[in-house]
py3Dmol code that shows the C-alpha trace and the ligand (Angstrom):
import py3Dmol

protein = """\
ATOM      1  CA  UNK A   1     121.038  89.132  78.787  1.00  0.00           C
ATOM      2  CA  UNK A   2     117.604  88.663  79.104  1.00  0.00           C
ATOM      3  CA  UNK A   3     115.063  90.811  79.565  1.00  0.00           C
ATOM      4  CA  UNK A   4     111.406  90.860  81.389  1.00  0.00           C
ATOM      5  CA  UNK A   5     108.495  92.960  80.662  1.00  0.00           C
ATOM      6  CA  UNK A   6     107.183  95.316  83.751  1.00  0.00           C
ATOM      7  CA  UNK A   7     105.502  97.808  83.084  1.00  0.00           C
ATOM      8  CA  UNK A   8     103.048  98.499  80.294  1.00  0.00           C
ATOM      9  CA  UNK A   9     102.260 101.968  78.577  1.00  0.00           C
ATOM     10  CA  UNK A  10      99.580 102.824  80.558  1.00  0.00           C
ATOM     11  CA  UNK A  11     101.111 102.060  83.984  1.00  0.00           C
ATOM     12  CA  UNK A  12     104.522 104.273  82.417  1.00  0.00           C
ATOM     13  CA  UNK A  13     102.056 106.662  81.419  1.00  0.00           C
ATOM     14  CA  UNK A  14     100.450 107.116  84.467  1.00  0.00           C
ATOM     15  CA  UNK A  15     103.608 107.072  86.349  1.00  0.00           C
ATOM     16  CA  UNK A  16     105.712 109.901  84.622  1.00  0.00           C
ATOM     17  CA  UNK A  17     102.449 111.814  84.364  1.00  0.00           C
ATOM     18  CA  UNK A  18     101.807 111.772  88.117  1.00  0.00           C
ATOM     19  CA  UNK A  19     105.720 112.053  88.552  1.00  0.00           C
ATOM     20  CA  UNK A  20     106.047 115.457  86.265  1.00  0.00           C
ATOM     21  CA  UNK A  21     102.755 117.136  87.968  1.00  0.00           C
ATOM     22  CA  UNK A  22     104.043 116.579  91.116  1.00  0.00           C
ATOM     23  CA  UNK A  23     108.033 117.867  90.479  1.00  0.00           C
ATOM     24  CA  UNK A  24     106.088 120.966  88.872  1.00  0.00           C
ATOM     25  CA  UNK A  25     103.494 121.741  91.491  1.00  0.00           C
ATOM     26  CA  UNK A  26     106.464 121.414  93.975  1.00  0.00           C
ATOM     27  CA  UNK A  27     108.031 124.152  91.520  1.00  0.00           C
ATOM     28  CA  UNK A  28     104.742 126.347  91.067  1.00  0.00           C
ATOM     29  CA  UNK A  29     103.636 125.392  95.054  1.00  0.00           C
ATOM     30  CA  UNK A  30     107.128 127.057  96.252  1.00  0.00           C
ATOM     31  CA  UNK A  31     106.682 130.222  93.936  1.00  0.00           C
ATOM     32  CA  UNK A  32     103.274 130.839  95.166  1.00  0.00           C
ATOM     33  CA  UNK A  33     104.387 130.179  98.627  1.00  0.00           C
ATOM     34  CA  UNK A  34     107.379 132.342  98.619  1.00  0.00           C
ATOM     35  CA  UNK A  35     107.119 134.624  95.542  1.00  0.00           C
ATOM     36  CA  UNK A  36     109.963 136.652  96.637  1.00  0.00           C
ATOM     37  CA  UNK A  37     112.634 134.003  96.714  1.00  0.00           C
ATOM     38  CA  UNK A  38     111.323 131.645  94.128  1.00  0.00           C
ATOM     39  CA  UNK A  39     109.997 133.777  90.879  1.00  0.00           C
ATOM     40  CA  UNK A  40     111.201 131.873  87.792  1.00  0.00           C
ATOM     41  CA  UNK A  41     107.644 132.387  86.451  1.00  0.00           C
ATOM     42  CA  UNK A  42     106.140 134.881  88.299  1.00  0.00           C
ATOM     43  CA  UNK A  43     103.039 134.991  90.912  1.00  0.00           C
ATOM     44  CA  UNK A  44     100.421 134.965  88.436  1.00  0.00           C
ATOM     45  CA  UNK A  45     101.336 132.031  86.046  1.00  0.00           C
ATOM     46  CA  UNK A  46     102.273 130.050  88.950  1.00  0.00           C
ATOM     47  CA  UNK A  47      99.419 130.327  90.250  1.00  0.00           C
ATOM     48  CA  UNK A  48      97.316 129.295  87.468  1.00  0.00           C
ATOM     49  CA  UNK A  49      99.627 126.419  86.307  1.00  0.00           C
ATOM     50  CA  UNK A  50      99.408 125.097  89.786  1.00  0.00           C
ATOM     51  CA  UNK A  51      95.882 125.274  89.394  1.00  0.00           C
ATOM     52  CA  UNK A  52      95.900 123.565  86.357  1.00  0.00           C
ATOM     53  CA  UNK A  53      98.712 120.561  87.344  1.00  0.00           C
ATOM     54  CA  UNK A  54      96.163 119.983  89.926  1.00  0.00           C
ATOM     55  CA  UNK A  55      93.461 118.920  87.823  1.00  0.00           C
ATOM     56  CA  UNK A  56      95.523 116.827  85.833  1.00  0.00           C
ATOM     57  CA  UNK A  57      96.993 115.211  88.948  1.00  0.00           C
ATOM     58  CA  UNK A  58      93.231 114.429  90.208  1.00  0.00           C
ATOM     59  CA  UNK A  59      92.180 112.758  86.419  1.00  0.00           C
ATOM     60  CA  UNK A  60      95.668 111.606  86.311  1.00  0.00           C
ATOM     61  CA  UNK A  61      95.072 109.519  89.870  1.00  0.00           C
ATOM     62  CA  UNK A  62      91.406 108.572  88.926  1.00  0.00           C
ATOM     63  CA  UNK A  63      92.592 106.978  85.777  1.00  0.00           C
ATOM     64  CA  UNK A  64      95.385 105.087  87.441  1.00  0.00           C
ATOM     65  CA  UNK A  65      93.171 103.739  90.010  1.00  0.00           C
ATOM     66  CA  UNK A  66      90.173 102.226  87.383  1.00  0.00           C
ATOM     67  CA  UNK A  67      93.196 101.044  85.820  1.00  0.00           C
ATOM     68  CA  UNK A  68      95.103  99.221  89.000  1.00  0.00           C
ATOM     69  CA  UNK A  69      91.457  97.961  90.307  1.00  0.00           C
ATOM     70  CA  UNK A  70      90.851  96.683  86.682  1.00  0.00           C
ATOM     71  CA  UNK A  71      93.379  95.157  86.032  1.00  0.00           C
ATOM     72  CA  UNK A  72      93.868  93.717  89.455  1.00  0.00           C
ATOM     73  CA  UNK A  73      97.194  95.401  89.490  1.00  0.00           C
ATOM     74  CA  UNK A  74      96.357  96.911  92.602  1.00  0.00           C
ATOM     75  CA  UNK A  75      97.139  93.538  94.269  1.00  0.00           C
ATOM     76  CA  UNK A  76     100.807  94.097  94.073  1.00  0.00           C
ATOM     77  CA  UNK A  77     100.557  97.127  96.345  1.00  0.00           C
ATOM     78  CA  UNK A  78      99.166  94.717  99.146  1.00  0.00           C
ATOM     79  CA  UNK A  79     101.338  93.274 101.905  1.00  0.00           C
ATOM     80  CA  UNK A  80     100.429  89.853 101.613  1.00  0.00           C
ATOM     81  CA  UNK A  81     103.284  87.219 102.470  1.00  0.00           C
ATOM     82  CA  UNK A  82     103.226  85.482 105.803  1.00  0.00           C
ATOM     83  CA  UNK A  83     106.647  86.339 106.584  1.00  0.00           C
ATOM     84  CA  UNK A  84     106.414  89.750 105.320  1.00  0.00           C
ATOM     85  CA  UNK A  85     107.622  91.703 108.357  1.00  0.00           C
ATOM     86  CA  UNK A  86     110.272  89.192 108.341  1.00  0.00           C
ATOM     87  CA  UNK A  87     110.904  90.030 104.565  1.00  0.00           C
ATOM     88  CA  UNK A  88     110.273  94.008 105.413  1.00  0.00           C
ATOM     89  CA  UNK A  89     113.069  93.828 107.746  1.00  0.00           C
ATOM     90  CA  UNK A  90     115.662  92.102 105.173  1.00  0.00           C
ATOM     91  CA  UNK A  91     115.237  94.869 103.260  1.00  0.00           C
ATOM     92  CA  UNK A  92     115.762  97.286 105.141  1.00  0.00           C
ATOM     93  CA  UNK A  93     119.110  95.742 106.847  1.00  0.00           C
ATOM     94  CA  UNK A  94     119.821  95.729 103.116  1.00  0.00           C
ATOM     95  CA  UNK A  95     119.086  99.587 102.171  1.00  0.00           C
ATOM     96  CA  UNK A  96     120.889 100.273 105.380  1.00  0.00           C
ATOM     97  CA  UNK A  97     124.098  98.534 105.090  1.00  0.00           C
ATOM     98  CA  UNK A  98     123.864  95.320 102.786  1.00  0.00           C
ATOM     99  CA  UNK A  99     124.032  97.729  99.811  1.00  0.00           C
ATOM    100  CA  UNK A 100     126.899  99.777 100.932  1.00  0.00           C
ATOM    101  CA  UNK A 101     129.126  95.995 100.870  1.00  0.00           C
ATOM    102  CA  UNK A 102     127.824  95.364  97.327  1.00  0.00           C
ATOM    103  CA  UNK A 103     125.776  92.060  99.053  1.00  0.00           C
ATOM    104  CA  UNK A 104     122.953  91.114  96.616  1.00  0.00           C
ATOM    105  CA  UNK A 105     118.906  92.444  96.920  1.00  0.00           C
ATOM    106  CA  UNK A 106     117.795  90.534  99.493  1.00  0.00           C
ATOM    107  CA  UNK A 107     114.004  89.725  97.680  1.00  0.00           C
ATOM    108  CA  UNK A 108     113.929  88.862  93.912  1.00  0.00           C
ATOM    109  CA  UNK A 109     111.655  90.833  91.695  1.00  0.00           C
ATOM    110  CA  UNK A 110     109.200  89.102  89.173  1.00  0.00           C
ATOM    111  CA  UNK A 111     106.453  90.217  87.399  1.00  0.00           C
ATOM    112  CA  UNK A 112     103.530  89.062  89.816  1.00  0.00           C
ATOM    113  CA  UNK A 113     105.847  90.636  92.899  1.00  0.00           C
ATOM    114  CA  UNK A 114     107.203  94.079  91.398  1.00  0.00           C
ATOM    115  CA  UNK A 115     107.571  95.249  94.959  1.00  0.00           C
ATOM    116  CA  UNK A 116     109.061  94.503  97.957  1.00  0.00           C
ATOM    117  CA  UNK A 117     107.273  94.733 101.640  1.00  0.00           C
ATOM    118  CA  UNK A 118     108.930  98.483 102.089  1.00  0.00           C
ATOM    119  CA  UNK A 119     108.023  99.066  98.540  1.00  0.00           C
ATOM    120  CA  UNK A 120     104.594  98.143  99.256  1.00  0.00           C
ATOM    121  CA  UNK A 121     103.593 100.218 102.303  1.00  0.00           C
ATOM    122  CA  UNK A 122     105.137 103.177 101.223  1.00  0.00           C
ATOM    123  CA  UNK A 123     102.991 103.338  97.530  1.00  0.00           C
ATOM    124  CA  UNK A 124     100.223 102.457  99.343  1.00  0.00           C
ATOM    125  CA  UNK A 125     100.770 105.663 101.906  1.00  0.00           C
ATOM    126  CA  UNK A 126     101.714 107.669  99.353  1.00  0.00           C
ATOM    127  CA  UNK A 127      99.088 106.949  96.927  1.00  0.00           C
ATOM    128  CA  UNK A 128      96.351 105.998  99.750  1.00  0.00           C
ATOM    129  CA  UNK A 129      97.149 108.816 102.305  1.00  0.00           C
ATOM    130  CA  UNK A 130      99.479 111.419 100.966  1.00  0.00           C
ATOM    131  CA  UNK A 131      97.744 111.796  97.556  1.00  0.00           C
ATOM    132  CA  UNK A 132      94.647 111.896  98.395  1.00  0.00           C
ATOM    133  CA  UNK A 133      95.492 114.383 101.709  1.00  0.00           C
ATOM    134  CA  UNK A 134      97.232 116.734  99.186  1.00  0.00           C
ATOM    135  CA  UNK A 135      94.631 116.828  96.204  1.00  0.00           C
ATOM    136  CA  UNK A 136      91.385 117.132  98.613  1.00  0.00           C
ATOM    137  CA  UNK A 137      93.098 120.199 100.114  1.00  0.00           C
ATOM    138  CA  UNK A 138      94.301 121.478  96.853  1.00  0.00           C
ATOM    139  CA  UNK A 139      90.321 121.337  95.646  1.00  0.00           C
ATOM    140  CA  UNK A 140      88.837 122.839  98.902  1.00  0.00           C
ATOM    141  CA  UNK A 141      92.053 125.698  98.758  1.00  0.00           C
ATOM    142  CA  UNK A 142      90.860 126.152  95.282  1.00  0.00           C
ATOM    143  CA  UNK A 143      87.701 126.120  95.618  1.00  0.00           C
ATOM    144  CA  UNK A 144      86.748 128.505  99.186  1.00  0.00           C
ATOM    145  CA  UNK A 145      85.894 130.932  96.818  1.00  0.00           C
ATOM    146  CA  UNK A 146      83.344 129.069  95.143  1.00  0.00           C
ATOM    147  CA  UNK A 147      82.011 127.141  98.256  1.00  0.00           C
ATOM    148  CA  UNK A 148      83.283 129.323 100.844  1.00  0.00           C
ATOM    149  CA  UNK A 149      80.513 127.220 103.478  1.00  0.00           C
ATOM    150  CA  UNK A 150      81.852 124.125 102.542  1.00  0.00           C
ATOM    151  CA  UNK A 151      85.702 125.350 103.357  1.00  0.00           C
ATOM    152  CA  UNK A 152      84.595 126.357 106.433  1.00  0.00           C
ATOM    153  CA  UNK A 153      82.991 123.020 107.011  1.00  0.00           C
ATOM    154  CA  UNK A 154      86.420 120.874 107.047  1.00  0.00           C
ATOM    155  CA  UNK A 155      88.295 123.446 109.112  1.00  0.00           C
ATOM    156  CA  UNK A 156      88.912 126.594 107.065  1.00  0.00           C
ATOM    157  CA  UNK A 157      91.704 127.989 105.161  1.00  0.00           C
ATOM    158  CA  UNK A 158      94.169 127.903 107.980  1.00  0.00           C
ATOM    159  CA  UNK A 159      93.692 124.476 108.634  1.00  0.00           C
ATOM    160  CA  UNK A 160      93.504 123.207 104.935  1.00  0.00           C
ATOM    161  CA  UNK A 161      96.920 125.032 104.021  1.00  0.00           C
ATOM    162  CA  UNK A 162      98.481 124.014 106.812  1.00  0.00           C
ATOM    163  CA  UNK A 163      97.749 119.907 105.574  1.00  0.00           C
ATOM    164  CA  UNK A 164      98.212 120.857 102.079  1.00  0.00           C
ATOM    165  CA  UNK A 165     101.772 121.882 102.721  1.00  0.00           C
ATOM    166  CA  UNK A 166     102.700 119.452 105.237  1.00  0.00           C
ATOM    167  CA  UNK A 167     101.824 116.872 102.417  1.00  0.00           C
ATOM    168  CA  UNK A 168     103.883 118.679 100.071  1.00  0.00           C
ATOM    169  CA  UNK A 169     106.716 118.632 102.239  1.00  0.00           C
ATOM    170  CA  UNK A 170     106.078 114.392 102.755  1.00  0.00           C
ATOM    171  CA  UNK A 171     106.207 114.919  98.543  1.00  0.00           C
ATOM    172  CA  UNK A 172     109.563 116.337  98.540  1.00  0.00           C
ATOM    173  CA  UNK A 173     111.078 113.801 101.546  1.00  0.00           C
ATOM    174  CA  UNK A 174     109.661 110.767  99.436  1.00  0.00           C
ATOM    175  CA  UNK A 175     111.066 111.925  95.802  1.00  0.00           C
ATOM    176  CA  UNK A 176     114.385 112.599  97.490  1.00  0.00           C
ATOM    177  CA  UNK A 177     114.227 109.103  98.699  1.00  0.00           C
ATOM    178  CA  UNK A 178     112.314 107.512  95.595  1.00  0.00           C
ATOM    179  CA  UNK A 179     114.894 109.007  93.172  1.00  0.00           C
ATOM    180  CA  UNK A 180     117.554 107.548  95.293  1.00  0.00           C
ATOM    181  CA  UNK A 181     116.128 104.141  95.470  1.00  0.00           C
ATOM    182  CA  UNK A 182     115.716 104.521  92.034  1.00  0.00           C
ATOM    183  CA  UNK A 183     119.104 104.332  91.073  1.00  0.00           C
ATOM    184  CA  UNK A 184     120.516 101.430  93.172  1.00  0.00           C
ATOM    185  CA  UNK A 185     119.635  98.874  90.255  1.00  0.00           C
ATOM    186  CA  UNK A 186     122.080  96.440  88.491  1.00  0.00           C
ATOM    187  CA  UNK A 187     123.170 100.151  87.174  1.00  0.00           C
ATOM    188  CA  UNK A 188     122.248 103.954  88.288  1.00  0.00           C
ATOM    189  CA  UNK A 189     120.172 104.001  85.127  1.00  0.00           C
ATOM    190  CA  UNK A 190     118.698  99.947  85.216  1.00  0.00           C
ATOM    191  CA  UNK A 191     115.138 100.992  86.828  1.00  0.00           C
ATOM    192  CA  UNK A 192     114.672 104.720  85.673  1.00  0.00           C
ATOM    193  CA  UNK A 193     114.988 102.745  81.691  1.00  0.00           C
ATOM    194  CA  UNK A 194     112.581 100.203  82.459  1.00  0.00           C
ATOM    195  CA  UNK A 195     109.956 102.543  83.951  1.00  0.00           C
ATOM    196  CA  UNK A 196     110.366 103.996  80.675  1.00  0.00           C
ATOM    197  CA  UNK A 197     110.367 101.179  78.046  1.00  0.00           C
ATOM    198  CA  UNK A 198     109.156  98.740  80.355  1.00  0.00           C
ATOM    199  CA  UNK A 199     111.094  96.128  79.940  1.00  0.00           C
ATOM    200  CA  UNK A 200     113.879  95.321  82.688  1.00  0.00           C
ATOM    201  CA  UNK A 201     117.573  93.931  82.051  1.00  0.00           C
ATOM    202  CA  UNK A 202     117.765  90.643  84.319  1.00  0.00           C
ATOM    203  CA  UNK A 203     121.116  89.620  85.554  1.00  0.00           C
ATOM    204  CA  UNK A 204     120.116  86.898  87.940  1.00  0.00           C
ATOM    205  CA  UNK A 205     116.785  84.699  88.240  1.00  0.00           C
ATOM    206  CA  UNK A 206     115.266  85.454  85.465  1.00  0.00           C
ATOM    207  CA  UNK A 207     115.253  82.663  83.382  1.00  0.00           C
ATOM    208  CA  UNK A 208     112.748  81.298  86.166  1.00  0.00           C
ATOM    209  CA  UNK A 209     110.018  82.674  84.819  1.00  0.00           C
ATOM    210  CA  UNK A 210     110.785  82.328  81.055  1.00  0.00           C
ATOM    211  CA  UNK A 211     108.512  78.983  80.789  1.00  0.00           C
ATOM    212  CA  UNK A 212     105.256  80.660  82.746  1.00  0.00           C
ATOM    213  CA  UNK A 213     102.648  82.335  80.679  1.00  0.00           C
ATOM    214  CA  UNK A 214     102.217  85.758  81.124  1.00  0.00           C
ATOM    215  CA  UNK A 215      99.279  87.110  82.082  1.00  0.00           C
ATOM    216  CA  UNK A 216      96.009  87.150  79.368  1.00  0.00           C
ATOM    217  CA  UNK A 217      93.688  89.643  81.570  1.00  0.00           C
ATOM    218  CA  UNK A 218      93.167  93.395  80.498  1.00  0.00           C
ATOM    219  CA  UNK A 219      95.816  94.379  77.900  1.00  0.00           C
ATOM    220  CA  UNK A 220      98.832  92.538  80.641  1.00  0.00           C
ATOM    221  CA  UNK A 221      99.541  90.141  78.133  1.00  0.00           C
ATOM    222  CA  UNK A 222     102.900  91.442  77.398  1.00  0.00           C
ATOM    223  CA  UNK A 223     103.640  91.575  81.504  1.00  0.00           C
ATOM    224  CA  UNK A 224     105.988  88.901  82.324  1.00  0.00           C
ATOM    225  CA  UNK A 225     106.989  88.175  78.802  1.00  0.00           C
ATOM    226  CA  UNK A 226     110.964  87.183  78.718  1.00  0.00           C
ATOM    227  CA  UNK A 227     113.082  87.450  76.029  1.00  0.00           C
ATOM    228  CA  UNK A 228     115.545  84.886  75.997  1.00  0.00           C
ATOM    229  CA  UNK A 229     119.380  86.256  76.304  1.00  0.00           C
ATOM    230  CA  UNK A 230     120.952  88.249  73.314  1.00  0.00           C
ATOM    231  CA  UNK A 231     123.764  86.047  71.952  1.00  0.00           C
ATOM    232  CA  UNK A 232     126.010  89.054  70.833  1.00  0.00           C
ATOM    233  CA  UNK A 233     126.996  91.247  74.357  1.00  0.00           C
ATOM    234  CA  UNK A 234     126.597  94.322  72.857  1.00  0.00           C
ATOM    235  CA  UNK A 235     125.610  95.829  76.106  1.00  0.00           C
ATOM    236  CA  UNK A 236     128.909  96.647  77.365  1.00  0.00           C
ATOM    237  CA  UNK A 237     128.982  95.238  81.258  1.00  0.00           C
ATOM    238  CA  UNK A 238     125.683  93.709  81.106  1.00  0.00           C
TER     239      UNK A 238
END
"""
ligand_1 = """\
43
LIG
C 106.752 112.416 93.222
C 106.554 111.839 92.061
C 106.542 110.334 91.931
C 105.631 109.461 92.432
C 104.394 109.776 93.272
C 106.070 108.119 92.037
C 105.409 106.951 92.356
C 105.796 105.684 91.980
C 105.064 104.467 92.197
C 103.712 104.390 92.886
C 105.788 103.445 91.667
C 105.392 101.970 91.634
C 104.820 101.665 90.269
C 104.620 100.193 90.001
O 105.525 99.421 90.264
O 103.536 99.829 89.518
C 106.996 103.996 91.144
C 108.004 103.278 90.553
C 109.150 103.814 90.022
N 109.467 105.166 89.935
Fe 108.358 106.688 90.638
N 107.231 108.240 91.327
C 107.549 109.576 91.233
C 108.629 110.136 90.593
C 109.657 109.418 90.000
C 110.834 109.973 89.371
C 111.110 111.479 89.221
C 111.608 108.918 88.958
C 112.949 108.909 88.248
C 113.863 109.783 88.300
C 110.910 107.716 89.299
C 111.361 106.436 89.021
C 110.690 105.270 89.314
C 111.174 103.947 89.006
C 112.501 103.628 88.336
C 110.214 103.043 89.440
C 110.285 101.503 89.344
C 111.087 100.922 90.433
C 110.471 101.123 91.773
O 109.331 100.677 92.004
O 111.139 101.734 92.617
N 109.737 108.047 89.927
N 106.973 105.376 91.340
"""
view = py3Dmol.view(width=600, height=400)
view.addModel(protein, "pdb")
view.setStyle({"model": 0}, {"cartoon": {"style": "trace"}})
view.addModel(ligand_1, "xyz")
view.setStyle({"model": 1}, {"stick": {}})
view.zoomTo()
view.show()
């Protein structure tokens, strides 16, 4: 089977950084929101963990954005096909009933197209819109204390907590979702592996792109690297 490079270490790192902040300010957000029903760690440490997943979320998301407009990564996020509305609609007859009668992915991945048009417009909400909306309120929440003027400013506590947990409820609607679409690989486990070692199992296509020369720019030489079929099939179905 061969195999294609994806994702290097700093996009993984990035990714599972941002991914376990967010699972545990969901934790910490509902304990400080509802401190009788959720207290695995109490008010207080909550609180300040919340606090500190925060921060680390906001150098966490700075650092993956020099690195995505660096490395011109940041490309892949952008609709950019002719026929993409065409293509966005495929896919979605496909995550709503292709996939249920075991009919192939309508759009083949490849290194210089990760992700596909629905793909696409919902990292670049969720990373554009949603990110940003919940750590600018976090800050401001954080920080009426310290600039109480400046809270006041952009609409007050009331206003700011209302956003900040409406955008942690759009958090929790797209990880149910993202976890699901996750797991509909060539197995349950195919994408969640290869968003951790990088390198994805190809069953179809992927000898295509074993002649082209991956990309020399910024540390992506390895992206796009194949490795040509094992010859012993020591991977059980694959
Ligand atoms: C709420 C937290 C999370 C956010 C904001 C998030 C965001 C993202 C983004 C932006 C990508 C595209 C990366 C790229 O292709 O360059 C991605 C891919 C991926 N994520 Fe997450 N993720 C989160 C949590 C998770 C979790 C918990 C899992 C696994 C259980 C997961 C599994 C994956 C996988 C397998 C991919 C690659 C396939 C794909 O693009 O769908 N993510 N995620």
């Amino acid at each position: 089977m061969a195999r294609i490079y994806y994702y290097t270490v700093h996009e993984r790192i990035w990714h599972w950084v941002q991914a376990a902040a967010i699972m545990l300010l969901m934790w910490t957000g509902l304990e400080i929101h509802h401190p009788q029903t959720w207290s695995l760690l109490g008010f207080q440490t909550a609180t300040t963990l919340h606090n500190l997943l925060g921060f680390a979320l906001i150098v966490n998301a700075l650092l993956g954005l020099l690195y995505h407009v660096f490395t011109e990564e940041i490309l892949q996020y952008v609709p950019q096909h002719k026929d993409f509305f065409d293509m966005a609609w495929k896919q979605a007859a496909y995550y709503l009933s292709g996939i249920f009668r075991g009919e192939p992915h309508p759009i083949e991945k490849d290194p210089d197209n990760k992700l596909n048009p629905l793909q696409k417009v919902t990292y670049l909400l969720i990373l554009n819109l949603l990110l940003p909306a919940q750590l600018v309120t976090g800050l401001l929440i954080w920080g009426a204390q310290r600039w109480p003027q400046l809270t006041e400013r952009l609409g007050g506590l009331v206003l700011l907590g209302t956003v900040h947990t409406l955008a942690a409820w759009g958090f929790a609607a797209f990880f149910l979702l993202h976890i699901y679409l996750a797991t509909i690989g060539h197995t349950p486990l195919a994408n969640i592996k290869a968003m951790l070692v990088g390198w994805e199992e190809q069953h179809h296509g992927a000898h295509k792109h074993a002649s082209e020369a991956p990309r020399r720019r910024y540390g992506l030489s390895q992206v796009g690297r194949v490795e040509a079929p094992r010859t012993s099939t020591s991977q059980g179905d694959e």
